[in-house]
mmCIF file of the C-alpha atoms, coordinates in Angstrom:
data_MODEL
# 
_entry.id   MODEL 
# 
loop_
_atom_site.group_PDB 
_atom_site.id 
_atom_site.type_symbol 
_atom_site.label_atom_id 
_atom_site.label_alt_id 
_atom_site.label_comp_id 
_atom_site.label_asym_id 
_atom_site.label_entity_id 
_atom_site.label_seq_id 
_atom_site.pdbx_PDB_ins_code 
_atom_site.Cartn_x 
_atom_site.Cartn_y 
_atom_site.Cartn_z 
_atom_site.occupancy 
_atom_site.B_iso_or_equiv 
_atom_site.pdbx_formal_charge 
_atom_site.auth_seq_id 
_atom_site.auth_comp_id 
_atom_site.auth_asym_id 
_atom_site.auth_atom_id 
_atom_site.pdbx_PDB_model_num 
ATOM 1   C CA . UNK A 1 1   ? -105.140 83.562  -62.128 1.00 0.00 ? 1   UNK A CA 1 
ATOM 2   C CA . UNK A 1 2   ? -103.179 86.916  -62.506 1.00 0.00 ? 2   UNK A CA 1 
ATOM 3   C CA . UNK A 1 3   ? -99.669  86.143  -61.790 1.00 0.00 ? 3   UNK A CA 1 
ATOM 4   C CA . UNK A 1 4   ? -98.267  89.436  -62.095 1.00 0.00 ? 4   UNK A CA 1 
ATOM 5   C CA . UNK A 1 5   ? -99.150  90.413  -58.720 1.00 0.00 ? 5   UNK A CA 1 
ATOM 6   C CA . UNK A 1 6   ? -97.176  88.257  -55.838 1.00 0.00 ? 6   UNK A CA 1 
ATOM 7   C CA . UNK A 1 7   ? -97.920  87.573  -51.975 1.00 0.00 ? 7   UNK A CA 1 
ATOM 8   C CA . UNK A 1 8   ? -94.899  87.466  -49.578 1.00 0.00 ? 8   UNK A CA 1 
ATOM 9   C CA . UNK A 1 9   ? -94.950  84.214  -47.345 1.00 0.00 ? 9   UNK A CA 1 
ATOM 10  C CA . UNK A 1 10  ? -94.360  85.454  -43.821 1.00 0.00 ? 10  UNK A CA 1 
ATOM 11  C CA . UNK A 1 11  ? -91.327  83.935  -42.054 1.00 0.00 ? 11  UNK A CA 1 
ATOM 12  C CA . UNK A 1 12  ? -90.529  84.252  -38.222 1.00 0.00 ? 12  UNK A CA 1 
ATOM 13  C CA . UNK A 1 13  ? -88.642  87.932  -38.397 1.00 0.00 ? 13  UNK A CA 1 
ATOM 14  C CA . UNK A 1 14  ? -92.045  89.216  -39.872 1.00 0.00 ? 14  UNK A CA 1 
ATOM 15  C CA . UNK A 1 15  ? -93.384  87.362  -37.231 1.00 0.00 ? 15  UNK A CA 1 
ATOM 16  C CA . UNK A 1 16  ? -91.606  88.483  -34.287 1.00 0.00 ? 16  UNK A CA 1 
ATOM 17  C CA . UNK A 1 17  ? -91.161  91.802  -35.617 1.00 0.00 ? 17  UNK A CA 1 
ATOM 18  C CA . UNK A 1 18  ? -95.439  92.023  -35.248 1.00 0.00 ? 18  UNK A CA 1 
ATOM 19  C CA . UNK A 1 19  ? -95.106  90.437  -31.921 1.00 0.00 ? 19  UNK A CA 1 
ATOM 20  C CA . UNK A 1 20  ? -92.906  93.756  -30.379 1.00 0.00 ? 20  UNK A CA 1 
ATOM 21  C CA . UNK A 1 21  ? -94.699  95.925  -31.962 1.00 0.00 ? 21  UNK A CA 1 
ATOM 22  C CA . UNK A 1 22  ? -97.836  94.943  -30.255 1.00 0.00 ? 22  UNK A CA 1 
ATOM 23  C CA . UNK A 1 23  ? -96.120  94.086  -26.215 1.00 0.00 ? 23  UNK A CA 1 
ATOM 24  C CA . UNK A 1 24  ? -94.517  97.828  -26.235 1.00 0.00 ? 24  UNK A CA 1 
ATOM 25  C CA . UNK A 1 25  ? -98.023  99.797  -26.297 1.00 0.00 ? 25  UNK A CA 1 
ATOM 26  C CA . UNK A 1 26  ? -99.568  97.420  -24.528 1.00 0.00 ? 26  UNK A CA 1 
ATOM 27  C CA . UNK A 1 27  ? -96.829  97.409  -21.390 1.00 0.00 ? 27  UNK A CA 1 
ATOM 28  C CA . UNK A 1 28  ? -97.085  101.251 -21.728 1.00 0.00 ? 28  UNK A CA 1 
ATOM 29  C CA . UNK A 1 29  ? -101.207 101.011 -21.252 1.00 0.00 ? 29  UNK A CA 1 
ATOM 30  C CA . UNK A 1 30  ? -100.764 98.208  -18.706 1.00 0.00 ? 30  UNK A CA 1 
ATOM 31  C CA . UNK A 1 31  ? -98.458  101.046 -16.488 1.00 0.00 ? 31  UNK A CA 1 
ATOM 32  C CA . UNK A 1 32  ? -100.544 103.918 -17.189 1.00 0.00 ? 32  UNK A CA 1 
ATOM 33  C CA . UNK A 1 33  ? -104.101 101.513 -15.910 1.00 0.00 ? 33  UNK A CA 1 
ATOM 34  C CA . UNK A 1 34  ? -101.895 100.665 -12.994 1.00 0.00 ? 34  UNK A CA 1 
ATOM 35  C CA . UNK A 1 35  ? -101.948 103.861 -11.680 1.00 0.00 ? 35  UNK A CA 1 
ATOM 36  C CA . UNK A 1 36  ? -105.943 103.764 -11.930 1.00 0.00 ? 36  UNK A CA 1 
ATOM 37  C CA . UNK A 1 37  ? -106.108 100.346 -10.511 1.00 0.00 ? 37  UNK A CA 1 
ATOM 38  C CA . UNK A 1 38  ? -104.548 101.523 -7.423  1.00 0.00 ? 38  UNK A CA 1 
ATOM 39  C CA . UNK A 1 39  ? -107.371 103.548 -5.636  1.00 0.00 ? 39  UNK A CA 1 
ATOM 40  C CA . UNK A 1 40  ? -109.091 100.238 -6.058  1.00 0.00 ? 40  UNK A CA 1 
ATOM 41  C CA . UNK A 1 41  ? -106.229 98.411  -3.872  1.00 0.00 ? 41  UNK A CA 1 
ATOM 42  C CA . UNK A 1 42  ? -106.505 101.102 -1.107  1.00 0.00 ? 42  UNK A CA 1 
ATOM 43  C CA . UNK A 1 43  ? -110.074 100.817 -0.657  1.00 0.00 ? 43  UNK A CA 1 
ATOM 44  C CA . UNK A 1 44  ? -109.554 97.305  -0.368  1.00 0.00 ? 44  UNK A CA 1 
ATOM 45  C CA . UNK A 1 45  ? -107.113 97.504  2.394   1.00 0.00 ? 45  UNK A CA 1 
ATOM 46  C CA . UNK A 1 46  ? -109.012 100.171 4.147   1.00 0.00 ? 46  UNK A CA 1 
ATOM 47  C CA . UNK A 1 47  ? -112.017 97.800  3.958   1.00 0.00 ? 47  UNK A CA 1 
ATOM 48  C CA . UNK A 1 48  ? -110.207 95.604  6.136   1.00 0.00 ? 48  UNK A CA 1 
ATOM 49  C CA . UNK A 1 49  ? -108.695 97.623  8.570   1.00 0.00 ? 49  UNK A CA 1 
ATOM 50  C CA . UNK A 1 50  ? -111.809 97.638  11.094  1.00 0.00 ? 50  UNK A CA 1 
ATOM 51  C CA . UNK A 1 51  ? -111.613 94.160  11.590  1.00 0.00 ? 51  UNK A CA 1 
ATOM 52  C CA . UNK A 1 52  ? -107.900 93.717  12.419  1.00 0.00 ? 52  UNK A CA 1 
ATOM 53  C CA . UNK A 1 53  ? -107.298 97.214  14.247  1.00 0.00 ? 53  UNK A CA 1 
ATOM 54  C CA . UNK A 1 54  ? -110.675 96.243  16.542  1.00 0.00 ? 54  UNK A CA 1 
ATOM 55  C CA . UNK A 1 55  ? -109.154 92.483  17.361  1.00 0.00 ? 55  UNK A CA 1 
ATOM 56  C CA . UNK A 1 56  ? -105.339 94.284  17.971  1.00 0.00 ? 56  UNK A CA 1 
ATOM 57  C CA . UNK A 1 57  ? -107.296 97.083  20.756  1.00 0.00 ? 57  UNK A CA 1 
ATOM 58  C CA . UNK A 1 58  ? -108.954 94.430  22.129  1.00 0.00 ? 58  UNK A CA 1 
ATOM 59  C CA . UNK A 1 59  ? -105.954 91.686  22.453  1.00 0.00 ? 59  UNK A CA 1 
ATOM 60  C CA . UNK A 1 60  ? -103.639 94.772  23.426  1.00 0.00 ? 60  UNK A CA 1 
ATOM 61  C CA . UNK A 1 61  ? -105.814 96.306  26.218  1.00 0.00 ? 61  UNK A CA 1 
ATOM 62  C CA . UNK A 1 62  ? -107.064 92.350  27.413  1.00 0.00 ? 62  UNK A CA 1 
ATOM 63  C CA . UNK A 1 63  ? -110.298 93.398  27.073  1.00 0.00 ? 63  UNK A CA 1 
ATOM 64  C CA . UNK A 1 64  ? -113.779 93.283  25.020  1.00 0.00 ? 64  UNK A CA 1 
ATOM 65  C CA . UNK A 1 65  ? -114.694 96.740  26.733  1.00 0.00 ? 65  UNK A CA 1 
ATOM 66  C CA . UNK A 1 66  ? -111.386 98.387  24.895  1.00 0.00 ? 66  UNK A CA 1 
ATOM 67  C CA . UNK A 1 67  ? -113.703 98.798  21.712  1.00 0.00 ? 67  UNK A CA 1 
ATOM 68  C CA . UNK A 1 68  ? -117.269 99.097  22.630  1.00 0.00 ? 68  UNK A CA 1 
ATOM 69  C CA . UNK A 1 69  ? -119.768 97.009  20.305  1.00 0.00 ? 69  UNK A CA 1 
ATOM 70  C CA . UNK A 1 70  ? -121.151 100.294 19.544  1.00 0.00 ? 70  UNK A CA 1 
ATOM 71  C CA . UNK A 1 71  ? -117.793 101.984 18.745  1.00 0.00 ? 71  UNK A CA 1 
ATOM 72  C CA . UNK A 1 72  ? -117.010 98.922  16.888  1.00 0.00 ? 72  UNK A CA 1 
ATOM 73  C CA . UNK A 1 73  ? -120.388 99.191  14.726  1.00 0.00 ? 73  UNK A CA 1 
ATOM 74  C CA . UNK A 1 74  ? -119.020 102.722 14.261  1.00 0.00 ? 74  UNK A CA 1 
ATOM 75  C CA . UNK A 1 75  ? -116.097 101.542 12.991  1.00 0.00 ? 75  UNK A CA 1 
ATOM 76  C CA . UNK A 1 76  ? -116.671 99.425  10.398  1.00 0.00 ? 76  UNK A CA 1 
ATOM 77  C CA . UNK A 1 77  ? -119.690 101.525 9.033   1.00 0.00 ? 77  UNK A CA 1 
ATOM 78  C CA . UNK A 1 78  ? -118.534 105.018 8.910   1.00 0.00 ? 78  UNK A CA 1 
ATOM 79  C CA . UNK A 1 79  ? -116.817 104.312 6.035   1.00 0.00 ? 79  UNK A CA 1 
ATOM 80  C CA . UNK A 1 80  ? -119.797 103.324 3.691   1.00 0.00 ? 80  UNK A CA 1 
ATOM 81  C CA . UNK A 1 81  ? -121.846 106.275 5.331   1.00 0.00 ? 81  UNK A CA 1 
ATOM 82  C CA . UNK A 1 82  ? -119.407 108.801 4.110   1.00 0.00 ? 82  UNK A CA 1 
ATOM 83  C CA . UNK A 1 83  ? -119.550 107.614 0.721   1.00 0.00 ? 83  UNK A CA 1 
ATOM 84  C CA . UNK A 1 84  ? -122.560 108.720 0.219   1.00 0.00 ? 84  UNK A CA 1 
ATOM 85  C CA . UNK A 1 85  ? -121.566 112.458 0.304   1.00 0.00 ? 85  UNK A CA 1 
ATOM 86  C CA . UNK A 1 86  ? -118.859 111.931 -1.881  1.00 0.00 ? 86  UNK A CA 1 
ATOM 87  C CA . UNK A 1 87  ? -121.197 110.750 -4.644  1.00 0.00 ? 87  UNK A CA 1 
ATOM 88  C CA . UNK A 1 88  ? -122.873 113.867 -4.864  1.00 0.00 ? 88  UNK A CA 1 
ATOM 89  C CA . UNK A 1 89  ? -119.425 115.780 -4.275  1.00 0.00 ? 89  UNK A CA 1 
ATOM 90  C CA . UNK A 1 90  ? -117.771 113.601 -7.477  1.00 0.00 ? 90  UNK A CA 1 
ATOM 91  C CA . UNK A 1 91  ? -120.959 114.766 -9.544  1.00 0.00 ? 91  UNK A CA 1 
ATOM 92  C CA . UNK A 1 92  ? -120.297 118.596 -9.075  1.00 0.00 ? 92  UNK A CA 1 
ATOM 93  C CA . UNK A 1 93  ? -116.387 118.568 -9.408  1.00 0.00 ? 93  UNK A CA 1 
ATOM 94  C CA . UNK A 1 94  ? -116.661 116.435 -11.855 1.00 0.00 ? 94  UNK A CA 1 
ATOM 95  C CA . UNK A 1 95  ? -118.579 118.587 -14.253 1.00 0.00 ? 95  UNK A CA 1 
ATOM 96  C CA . UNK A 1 96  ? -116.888 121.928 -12.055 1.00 0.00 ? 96  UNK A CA 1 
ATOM 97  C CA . UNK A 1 97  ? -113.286 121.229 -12.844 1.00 0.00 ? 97  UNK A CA 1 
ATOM 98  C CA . UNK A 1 98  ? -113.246 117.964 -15.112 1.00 0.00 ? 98  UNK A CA 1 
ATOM 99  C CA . UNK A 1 99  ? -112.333 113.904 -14.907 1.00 0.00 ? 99  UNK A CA 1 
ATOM 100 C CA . UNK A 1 100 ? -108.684 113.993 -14.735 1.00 0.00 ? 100 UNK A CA 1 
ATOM 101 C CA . UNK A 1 101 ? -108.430 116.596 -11.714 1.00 0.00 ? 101 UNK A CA 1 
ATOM 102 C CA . UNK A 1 102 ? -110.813 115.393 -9.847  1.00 0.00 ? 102 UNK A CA 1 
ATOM 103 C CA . UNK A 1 103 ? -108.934 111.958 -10.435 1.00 0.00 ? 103 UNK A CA 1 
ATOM 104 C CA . UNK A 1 104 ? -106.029 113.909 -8.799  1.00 0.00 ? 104 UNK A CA 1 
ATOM 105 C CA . UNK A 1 105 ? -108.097 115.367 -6.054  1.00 0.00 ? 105 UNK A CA 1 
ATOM 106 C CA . UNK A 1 106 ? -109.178 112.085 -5.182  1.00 0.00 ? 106 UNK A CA 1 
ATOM 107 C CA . UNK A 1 107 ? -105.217 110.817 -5.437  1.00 0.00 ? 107 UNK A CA 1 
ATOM 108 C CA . UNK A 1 108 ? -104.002 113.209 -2.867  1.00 0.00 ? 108 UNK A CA 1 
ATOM 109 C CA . UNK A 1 109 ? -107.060 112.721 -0.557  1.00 0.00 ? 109 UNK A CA 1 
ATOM 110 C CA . UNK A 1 110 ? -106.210 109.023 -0.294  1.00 0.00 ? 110 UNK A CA 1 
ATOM 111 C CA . UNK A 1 111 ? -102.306 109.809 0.328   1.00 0.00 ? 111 UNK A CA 1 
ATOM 112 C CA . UNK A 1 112 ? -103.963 111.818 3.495   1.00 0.00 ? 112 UNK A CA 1 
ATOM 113 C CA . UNK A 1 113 ? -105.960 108.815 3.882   1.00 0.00 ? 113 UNK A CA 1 
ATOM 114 C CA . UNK A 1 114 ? -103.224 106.467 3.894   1.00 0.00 ? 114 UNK A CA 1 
ATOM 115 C CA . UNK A 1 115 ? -100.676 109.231 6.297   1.00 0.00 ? 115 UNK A CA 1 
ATOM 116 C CA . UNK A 1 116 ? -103.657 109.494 8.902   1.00 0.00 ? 116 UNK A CA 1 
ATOM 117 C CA . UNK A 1 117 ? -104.650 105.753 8.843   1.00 0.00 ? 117 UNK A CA 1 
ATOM 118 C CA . UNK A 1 118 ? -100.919 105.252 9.758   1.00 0.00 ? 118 UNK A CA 1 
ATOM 119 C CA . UNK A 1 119 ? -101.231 107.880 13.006  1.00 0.00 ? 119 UNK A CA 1 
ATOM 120 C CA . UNK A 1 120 ? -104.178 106.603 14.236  1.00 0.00 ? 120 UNK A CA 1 
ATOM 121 C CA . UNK A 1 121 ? -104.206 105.344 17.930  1.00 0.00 ? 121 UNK A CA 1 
ATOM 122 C CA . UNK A 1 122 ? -107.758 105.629 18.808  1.00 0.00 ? 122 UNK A CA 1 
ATOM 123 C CA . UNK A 1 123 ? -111.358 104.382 17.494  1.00 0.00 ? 123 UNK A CA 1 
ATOM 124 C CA . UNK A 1 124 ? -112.140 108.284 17.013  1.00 0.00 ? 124 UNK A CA 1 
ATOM 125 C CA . UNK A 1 125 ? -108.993 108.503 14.875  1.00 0.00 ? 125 UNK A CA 1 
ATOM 126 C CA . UNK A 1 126 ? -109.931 105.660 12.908  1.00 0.00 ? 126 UNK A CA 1 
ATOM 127 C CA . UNK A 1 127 ? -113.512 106.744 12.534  1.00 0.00 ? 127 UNK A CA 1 
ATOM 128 C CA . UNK A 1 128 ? -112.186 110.228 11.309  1.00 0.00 ? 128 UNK A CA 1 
ATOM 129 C CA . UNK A 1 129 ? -109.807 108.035 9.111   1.00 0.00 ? 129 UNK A CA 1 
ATOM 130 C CA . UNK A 1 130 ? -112.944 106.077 7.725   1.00 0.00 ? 130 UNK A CA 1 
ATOM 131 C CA . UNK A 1 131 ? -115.046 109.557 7.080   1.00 0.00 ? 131 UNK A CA 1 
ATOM 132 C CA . UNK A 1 132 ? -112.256 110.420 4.538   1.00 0.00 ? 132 UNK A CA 1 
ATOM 133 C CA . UNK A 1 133 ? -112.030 107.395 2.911   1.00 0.00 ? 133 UNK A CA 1 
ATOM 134 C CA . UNK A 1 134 ? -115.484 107.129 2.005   1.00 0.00 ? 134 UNK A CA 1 
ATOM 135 C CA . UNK A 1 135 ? -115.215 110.576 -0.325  1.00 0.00 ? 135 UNK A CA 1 
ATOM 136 C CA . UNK A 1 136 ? -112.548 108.598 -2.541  1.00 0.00 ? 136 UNK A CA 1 
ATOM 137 C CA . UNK A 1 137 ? -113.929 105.194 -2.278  1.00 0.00 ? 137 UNK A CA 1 
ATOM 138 C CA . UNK A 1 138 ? -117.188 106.930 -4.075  1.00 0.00 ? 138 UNK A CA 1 
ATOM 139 C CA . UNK A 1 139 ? -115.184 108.752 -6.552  1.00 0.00 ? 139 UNK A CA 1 
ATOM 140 C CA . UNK A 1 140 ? -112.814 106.426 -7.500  1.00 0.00 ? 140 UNK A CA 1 
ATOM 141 C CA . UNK A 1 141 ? -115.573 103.743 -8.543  1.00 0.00 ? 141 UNK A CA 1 
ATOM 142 C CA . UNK A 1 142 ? -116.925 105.889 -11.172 1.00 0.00 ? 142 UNK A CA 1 
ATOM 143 C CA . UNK A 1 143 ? -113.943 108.172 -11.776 1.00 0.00 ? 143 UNK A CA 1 
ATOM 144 C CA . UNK A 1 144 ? -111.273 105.409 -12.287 1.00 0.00 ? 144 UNK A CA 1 
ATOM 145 C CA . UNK A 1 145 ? -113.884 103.425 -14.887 1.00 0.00 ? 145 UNK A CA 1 
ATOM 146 C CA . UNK A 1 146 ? -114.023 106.865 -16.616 1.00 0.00 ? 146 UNK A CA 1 
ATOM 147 C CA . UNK A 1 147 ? -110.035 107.324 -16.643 1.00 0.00 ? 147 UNK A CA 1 
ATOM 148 C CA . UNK A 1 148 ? -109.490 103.682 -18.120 1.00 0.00 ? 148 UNK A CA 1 
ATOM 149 C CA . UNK A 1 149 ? -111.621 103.943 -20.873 1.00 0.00 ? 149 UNK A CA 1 
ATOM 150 C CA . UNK A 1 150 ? -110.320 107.190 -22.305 1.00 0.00 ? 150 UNK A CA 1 
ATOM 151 C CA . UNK A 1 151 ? -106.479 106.164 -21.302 1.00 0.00 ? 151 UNK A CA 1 
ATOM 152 C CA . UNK A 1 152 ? -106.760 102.256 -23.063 1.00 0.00 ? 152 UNK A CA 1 
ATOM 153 C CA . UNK A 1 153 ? -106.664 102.037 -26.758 1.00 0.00 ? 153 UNK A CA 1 
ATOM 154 C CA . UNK A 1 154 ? -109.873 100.650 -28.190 1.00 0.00 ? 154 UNK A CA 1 
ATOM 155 C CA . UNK A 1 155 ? -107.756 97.302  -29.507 1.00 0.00 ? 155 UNK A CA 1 
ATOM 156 C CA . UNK A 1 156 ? -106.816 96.918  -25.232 1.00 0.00 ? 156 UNK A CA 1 
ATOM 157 C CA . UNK A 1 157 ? -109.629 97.798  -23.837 1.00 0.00 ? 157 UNK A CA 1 
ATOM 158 C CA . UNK A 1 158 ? -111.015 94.289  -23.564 1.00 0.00 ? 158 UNK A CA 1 
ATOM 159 C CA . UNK A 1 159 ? -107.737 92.984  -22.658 1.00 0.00 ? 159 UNK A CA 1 
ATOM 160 C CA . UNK A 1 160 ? -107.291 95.295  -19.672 1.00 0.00 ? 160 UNK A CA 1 
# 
């Protein structure tokens, strides 16, 4: 046994001083994967807006005929259809003009999204509505994935 060289016993300043140290960069990476997260929120609420706008033009207008079963099949599809463009249109911006502006493309796309959703009055507004969500619901699947992986720390990344 070598006693010439000496261990410090931790006590609860060492302690706490380790515990900071490891909340403030995670808080900080827990903001920044916020912002990523959020695409995924708005395609979930625009998932859902078929079923309560059809109900509210039917109830308002006191009638099945407001929103045709065929306009209503419309509806609620149009928005899957339209991803399928965007899939191919992610693939060539994405190696055109890069991850991170694409991510921003995408970002102000859904703000349009979001404006025109908010306008709408009509089942052809809200079809139109639906056509442009589907280009960032594509994107953002693979695009946000992409964007929290390189903004996490590899120590968060499992924590995230």
């Amino acid at each position: 046994m070598n006693y010439d060289e000496y261990s410090t016993v931790p006590t609860d300043e060492d302690r706490e001083k380790k515990t900071k140290k490891y909340w403030k960069p995670f808080l900080r990476q827990l903001f920044v994967a916020s912002g990523i997260w959020t695409p995924y929120l708005s395609v979930g609420l625009c998932l859902g807006t078929p079923t309560v706008y059809i109900a509210q033009m039917r109830r308002e207008v006191n009638s099945t005929e407001a929103v045709s079963p065929e306009m209503s099949s419309w509806i609620s599809s149009a928005f899957g259809y339209a991803s399928i463009p965007g899939v191919f249109l992610l693939a060539y911006l994405t190696t055109r003009i890069g991850r991170k502006r694409t991510f921003n493309l995408v970002s102000i796309n859904m703000l349009v999204v979001a404006t025109s959703y908010y306008l709408s009055s009509t089942p052809m507004h809200i079809i139109i509505t639906e056509i442009l969500q589907g280009i960032p619901h594509a994107c953002s699947v693979s695009t946000s994935i992409i964007a929290l992986v390189e903004y996490t720390s590899p120590e968060n990344r499992g924590l995230i």
